[in-house]
C-alpha positions in Angstrom: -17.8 -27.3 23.4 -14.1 -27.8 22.8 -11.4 -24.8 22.3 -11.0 -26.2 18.8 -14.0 -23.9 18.1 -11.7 -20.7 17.9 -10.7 -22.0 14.4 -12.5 -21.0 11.8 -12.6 -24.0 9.3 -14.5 -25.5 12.2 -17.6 -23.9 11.2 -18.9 -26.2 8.9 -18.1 -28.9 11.0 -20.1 -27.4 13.3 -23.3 -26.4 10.9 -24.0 -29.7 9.8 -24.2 -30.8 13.6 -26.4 -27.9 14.8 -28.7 -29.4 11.8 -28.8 -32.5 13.9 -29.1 -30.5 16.8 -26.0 -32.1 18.6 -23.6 -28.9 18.4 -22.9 -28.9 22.2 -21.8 -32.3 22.3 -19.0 -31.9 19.5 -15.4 -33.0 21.0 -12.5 -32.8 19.1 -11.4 -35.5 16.6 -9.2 -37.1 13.6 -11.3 -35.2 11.1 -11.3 -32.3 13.0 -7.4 -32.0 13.5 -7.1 -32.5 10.0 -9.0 -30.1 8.7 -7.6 -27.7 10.8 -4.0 -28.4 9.2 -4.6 -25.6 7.0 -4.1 -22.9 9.8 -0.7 -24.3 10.6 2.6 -21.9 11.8 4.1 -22.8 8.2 1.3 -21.7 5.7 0.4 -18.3 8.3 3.7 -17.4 7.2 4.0 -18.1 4.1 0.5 -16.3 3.3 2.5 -13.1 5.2 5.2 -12.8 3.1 2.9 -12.8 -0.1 2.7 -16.7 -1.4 0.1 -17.6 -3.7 -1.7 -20.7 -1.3 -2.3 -23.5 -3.5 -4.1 -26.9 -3.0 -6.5 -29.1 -3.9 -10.7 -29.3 -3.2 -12.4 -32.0 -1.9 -16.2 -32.8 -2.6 -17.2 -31.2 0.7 -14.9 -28.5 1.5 -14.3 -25.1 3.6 -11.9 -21.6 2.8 -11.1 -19.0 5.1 -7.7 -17.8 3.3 -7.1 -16.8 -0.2 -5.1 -18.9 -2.4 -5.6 -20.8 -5.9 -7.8 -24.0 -5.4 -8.0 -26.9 -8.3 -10.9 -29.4 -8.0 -10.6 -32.7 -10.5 -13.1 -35.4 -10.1 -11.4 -38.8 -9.9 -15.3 -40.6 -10.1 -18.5 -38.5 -10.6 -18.8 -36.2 -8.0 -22.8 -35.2 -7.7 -23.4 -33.6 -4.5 -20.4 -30.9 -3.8 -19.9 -27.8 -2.1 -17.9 -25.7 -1.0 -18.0 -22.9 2.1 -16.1 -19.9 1.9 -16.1 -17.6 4.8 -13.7 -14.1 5.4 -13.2 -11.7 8.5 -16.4 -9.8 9.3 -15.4 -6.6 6.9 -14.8 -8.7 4.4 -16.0 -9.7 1.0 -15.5 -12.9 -1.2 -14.1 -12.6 -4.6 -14.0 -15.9 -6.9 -12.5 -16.0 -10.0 -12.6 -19.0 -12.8 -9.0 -19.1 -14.1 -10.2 -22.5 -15.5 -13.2 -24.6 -16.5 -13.8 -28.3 -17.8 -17.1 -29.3 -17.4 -19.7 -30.5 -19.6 -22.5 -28.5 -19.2 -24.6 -30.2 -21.7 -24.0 -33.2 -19.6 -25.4 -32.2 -16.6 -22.5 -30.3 -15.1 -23.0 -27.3 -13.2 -21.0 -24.6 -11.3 -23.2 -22.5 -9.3 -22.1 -19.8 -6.7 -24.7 -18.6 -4.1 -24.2 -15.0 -2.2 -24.4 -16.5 1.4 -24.5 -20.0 2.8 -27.4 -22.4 2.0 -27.9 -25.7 3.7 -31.3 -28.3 3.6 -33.2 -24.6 2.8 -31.8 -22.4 5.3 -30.4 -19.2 4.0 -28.2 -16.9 5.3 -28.5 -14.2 4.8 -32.2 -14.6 5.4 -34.3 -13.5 1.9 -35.5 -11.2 4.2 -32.0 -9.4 5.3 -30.5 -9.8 1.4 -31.4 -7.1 -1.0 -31.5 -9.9 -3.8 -34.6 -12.9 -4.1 -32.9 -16.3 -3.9 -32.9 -17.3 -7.6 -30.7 -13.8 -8.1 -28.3 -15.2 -5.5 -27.1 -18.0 -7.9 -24.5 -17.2 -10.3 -24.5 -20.0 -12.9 -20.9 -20.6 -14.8 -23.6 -22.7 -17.5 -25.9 -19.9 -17.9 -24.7 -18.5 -21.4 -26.7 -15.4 -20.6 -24.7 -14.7 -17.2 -20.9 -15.7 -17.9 -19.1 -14.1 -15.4 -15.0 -14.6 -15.0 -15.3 -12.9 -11.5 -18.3 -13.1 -9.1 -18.2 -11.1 -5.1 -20.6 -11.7 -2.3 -22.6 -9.0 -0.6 -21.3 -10.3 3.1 -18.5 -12.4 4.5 -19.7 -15.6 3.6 -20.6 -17.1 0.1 -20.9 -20.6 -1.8 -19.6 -22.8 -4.6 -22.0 -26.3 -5.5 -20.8 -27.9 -8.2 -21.6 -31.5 -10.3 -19.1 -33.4 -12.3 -20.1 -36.6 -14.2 -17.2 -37.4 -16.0 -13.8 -37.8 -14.2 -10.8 -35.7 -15.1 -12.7 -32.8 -15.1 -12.6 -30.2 -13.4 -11.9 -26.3 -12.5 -9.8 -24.1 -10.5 -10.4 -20.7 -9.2 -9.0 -17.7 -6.8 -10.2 -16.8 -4.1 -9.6 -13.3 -3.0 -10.7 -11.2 0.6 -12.0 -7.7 -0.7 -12.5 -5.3 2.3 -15.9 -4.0 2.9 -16.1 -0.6 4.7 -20.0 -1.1 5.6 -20.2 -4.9 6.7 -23.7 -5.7 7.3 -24.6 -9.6 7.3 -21.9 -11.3 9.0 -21.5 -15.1 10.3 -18.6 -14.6 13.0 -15.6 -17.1 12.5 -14.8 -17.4 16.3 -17.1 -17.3 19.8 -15.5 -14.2 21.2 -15.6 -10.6 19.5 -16.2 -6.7 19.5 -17.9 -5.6 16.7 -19.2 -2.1 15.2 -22.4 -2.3 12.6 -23.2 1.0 10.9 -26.3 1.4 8.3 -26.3 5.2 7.2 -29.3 5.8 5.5 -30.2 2.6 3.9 -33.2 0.6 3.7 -32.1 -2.5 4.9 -31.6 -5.2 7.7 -28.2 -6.2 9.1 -28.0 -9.7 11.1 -24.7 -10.6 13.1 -24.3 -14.3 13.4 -22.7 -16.1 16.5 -22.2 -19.6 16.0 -22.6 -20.7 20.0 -24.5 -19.9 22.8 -23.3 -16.5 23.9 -23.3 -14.0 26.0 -24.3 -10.5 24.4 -23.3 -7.1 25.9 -24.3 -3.9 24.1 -22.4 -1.0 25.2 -24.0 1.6 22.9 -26.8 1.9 20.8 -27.8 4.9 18.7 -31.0 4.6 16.4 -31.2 8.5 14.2 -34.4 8.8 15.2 -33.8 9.9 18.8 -31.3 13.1 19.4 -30.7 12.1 23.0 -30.4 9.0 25.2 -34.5 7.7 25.6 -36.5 6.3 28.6 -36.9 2.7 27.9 -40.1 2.0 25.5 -42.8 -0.7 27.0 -43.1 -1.9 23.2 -41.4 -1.2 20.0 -44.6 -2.2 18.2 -45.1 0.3 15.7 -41.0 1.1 15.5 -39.4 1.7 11.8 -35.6 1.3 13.2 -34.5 -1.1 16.2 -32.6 -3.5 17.2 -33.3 -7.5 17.9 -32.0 -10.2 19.5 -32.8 -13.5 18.6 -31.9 -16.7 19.6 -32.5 -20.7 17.7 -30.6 -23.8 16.5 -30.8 -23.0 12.7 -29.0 -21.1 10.2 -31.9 -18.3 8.8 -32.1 -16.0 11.1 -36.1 -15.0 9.7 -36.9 -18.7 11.4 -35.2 -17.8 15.2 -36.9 -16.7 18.1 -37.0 -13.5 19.4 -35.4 -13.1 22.7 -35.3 -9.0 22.5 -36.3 -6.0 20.8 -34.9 -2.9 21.3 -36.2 0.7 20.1 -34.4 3.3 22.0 -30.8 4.6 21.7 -28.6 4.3 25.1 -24.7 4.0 26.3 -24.1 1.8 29.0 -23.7 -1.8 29.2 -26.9 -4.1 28.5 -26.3 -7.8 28.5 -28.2 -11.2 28.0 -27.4 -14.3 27.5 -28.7 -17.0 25.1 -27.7 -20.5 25.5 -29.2 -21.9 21.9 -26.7 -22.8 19.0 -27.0 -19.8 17.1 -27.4 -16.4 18.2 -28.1 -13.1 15.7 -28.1 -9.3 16.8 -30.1 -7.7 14.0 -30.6 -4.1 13.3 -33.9 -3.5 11.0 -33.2 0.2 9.5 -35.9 2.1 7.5 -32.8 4.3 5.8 -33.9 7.8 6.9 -31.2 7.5 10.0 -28.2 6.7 10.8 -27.9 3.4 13.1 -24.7 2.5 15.4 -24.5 -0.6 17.5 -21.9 -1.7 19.2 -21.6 -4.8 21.2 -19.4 -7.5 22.6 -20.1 -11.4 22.8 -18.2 -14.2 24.4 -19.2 -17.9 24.3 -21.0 -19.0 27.3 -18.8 -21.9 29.5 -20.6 -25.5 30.3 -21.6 -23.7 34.2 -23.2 -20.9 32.3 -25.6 -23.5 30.2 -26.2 -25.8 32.4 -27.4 -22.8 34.8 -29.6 -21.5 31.8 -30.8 -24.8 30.7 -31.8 -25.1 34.4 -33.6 -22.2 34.1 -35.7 -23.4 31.4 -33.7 -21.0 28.8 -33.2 -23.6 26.1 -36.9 -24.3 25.5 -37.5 -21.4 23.4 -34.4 -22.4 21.0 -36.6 -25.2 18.9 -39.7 -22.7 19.6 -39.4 -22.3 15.7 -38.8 -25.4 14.6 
């Protein structure tokens, strides 16, 4: 993979490859460089010294910063969407300062609480406290107008249909910090990261984009007072910690590379050399759970080694 993967607006770019299951191959090109104008030295300062960011959508379209963002179709414009993605403790806020679309018509303005692409969800139906048809927030549902919508997790999702050109909308988005991130789809190959559940019932999946390297310095499940003896299984285990590995975007439909039921301190690593990689924690909510961990793209030496190996195999296992 190229260094242009660092950038966040690269993502998508990325996610529609992986569905075609060339991510590794991606190089760097026109519509690459362009898209990434929008992190330029110019608008980075600018956003620091409080501008509003304005510009305008295009069909197929990704944000990473806030701003105000006006979409008007200039022919109809059936098959839309766009990605929004924010720092890992962060959540999305969209707000409609203005609609024209013809509902009646067969318009539509949907946002979904996640990402959604060819049926894969993330967060998984399984990691989301919400069923999927609760996820959409329709602006033509009389019974659900809402000016101002926020996702549970870093991520979220805008589809939209416009028949009749000249129409159009424009909204704000806004980055709303979270101080208990749970679901989170990282923005760059390289991080530290901290997930805390205290005393909730639910499951927390940390998404890497690229084959990785994961190193778990400290792991505390509530259940345990004191550092454990390795367990032969967690069969049976209410709170604990997996690793899984796959080239798709729900993490329900990965492999499992790793399960782990015991609290330690120290460093535990392991590689995974498929196109998306997801630490999970799976919390019954009568404990507190801390896991901390570092992960770092692997280099072209590292997966060829792995691939070697006979690593990748079990990346399509669950295709």
């Amino acid at each position: 993979m190229s260094s242009g993967f660092k950038v966040p607006l690269h993502i998508l770019l990325l996610w529609l490859v992986i569905l075609q299951g060339q991510a590794r191959y991606i190089e760097k090109n026109e519509v690459v460089e362009d898209t990434l104008g929008l992190l330029n030295t110019e608008l980075k300062r600018e956003l620091s010294q409080g501008y509003i960011y304005s510009r305008n959508l295009k069909c197929v379209d990704m944000l990473s910063v806030d701003g105000r963002f006006t979409f008007s179709a200039d022919q109809p414009q059936l098959h839309c969407g766009t990605f929004f993605i924010g720092n890992p403790d962060e959540i999305i806020s969209l707000e409609y300062n203005y609609v024209n679309i013809d509902c009646q018509g067969g318009d539509f303005l949907k946002v979904f609480d996640g990402w959604i692409l060819k049926g894969e969800k993330f967060p998984s139906t399984l990691d989301h406290p919400l069923p999927t048809s609760e996820r959409y927030t329709d602006f033509c549902d009389s019974n659900n107008i809402r000016t101002e919508i926020r996702s549970s997790q870093n991520v979220a999702m805008l589809f939209f249909r416009i028949h009749t050109p000249g129409n159009g909308f424009t909204l704000t988005v806004k980055k709303l910090v979270n101080p208990f991130p749970c679901n989170v789809i990282s923005q760059t190959p390289d991080g530290r990261f901290t997930l805390v559940i205290p005393h909730q019932k639910r499951n927390c999946s940390f998404s890497i984009i690229y084959p990785t390297e994961i190193r778990i310095s400290e792991l505390t499940l509530g259940h345990f007072n004191d550092l454990q003896i390795p367990a032969q299984s967690c069969a049976g285990a209410t709170d604990f910690v997996q690793l899984l590995g796959g080239n798709r975007l729900d993490p329900s439909r990965m492999y499992p590379v790793a399960d782990i039921c015991y609290s330690f301190s120290g460093p535990a690593q392991m590689k995974v050399s498929c196109d998306n990689t997801v630490v999970r924690i799976v919390s019954s909510g009568k404990y507190i759970n801390r896991l901390t961990f570092e992960y770092s793209q692997l280099g072209r030496h590292e997966l060829d080694k792995q691939n070697e190996n006979g690593v990748e195999d079990f990346c399509y296992a669950a295709d």
